[in-house]
N, C-alpha and C positions, 0 to 999 in steps of 0.2 A: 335459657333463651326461650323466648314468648314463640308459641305455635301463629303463624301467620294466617289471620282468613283470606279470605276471598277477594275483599277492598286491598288487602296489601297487595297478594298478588298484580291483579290488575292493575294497581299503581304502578307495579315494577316493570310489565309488559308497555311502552311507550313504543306509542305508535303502532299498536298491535302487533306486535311480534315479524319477523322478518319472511316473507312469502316466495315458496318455492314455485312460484307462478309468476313472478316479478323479477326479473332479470334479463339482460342483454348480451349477447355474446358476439362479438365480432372478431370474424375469422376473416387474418390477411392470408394472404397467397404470394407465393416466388413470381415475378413477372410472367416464367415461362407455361404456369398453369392459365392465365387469363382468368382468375376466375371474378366476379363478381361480389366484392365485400358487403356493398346493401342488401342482395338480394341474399346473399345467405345469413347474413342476419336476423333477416325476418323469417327465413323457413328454418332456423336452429329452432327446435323443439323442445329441445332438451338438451342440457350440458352438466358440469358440477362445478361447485368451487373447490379448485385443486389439491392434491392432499400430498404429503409429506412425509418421510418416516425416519428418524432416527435410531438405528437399529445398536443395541447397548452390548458392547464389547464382555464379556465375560471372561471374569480373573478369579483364577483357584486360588482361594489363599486360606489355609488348615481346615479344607474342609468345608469350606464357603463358598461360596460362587460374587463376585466384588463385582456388582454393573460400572462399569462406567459406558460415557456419551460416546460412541460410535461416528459415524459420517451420516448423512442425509443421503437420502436418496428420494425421488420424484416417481409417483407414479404415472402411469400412462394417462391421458384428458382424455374423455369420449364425449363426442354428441352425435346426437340425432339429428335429423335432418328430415323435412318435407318436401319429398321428391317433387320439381315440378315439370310440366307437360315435357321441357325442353329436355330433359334432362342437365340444365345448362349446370347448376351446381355439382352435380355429381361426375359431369363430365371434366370439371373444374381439377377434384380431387383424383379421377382418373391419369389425367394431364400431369400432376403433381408426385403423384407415385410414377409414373412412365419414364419421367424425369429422372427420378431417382435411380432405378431400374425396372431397364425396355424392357418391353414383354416379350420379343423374338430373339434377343441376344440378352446374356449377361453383362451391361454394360450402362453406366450414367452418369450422372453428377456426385463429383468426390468430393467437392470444397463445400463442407458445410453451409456455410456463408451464401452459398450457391441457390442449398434448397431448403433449408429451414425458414420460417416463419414465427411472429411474436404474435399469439391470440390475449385478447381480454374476454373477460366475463365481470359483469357488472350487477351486481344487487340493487336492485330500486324498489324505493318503497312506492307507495300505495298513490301517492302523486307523480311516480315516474321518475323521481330526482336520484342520483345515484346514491347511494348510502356507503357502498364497500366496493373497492374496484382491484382486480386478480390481473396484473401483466405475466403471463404467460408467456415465458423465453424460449426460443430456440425448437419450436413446435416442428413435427413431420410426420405425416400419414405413416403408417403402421401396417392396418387392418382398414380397408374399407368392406363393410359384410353387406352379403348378399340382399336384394330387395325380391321379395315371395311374392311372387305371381300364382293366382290363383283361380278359377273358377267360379268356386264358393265364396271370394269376399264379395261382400257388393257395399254400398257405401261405404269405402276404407279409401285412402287416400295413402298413397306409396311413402314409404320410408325408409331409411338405411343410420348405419352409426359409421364413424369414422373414429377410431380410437387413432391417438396422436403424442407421439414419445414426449416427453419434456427434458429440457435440460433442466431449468429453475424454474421458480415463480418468485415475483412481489408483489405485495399490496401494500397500502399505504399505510400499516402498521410494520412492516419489513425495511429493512434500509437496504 
């Protein structure tokens, strides 16, 4: 096999490569949080495209260790978020965990169906057009972490993560 230069490479790169600065995340919400799907779209900061894990069952056989394919499992989705003045999106995902379970009583919503939510996250290229799109099933707050108040920041602008359980994911290479 011929050693590839430079021209091949960037041949193969189309469309410059795919930009983790280029992408859209729209987070829905259970009726009972109220929250605001445009505007937390545009203050998601940071997300990922979701990952997956087939964990490979291990069989003794003389001596051997024999992998076979396991079950799937879904890691947790996290993003960031651009606090704004109102607190209105954070107040959003407060609502949605409170739902889940209140904060003065041990007590919430049992039926999934109830308090779950479907997120996307969308890859775009360099024109904005989507290129790869992540449906995000069965989503629910988790962890919403603390936002650091400070003295010492000064031009900083508040932010927080919300990590969020998944059931599955698809894209349009998934059936």
């Amino acid at each position: 096999m011929a050693i590839l230069g430079v021209d091949d490479f960037k041949s193969k790169l189309v469309g410059g490569g795919a930009r983790a600065n280029m992408f859209k995340a729209t987070c829905n919400f259970p009726s009972f949080a109220k929250g605001d799907v445009e505007l937390t779209s545009f203050l998601c900061k940071a997300a990922q495209v979701p990952a997956s894990i087939i964990s490979p069952i291990m069989v003794p056989f003389r001596g051997r260790q024999l992998q076979i394919a396991g079950d799937r499992t879904f890691e947790p989705w996290s993003i960031t978020i651009i606090n704004d003045a109102d607190y209105e999106v954070r107040g959003a995902f407060e609502r949605w965990m409170d739902g889940i379970n209140h904060h003065n009583v041990n007590t919430g919503l049992s039926n999934p169906t109830d308090y779950q939510a479907d997120m996307i996250v969308e890859q775009l290229n360099k024109a904005g057009e989507v290129t790869k799109s992540y449906d995000i099933r069965g989503t629910f707050p988790t962890n919403l972490a603390a936002i650091e108040l400070s003295y010492d920041s000064e031009n900083a602008i508040e932010e927080f993560t919300v990590e969020l359980q998944v059931q599955y994911w698809e894209s349009d290479t998934t059936s």
